[in-house]
C-alpha positions in Angstrom: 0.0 0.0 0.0 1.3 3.4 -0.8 1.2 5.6 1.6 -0.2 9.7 0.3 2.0 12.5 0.9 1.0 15.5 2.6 0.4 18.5 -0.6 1.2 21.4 1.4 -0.1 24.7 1.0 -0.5 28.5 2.5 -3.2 30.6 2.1 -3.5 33.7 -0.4 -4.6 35.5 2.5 -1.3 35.0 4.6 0.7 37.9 5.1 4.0 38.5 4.8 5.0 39.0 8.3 6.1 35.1 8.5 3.3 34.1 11.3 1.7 31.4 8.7 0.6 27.8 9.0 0.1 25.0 6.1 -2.6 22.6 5.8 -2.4 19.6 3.4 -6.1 19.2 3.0 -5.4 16.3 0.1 -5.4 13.7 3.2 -9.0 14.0 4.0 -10.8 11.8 1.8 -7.9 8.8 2.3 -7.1 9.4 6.0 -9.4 11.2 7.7 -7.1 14.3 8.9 -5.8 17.9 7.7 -2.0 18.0 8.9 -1.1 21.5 9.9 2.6 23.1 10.4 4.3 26.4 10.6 5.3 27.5 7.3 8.5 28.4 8.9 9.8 25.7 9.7 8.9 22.8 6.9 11.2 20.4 9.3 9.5 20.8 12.4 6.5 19.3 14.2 3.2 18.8 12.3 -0.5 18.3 13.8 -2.7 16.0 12.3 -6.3 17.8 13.5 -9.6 15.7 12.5 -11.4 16.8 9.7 -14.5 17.5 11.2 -12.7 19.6 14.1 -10.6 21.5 11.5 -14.1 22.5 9.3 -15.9 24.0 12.5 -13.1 25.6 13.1 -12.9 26.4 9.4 -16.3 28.0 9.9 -16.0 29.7 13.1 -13.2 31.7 11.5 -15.5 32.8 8.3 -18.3 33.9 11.1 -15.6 36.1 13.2 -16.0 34.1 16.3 -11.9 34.5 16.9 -12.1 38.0 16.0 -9.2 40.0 18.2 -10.0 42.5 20.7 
């Protein structure tokens, strides 16, 4: 069995200040999961967040409930 690669990617909405994460949301369908890891540092640690817990989240962003004070 081959095992899928993570596809990487940032969004077009990152800044260029350098605080950025990637998702690879090309794991869903096959594994259930959206990896996530600072942009910064392609080497380092990477979270594997459930699909369903990375879409609420997903949607609590789009209706500004992490909105800064």
């Amino acid at each position: 069995m081959k095992t899928e690669s993570p596809r990487w990617f940032k969004s077009s909405y990152s800044d260029t200040g350098g605080d950025c994460v990637e998702v690879a949301a090309n794991l869903v369908a096959s594994q259930g999961i959206v990896p996530v890891r600072d942009s910064k540092v392609v080497d380092g640690p990477v979270v594997d967040v459930r699909a369903a817990a990375f879409s609420a989240f997903v949607a609590g962003v789009q209706a500004g409930m992490f909105n800064a004070a």
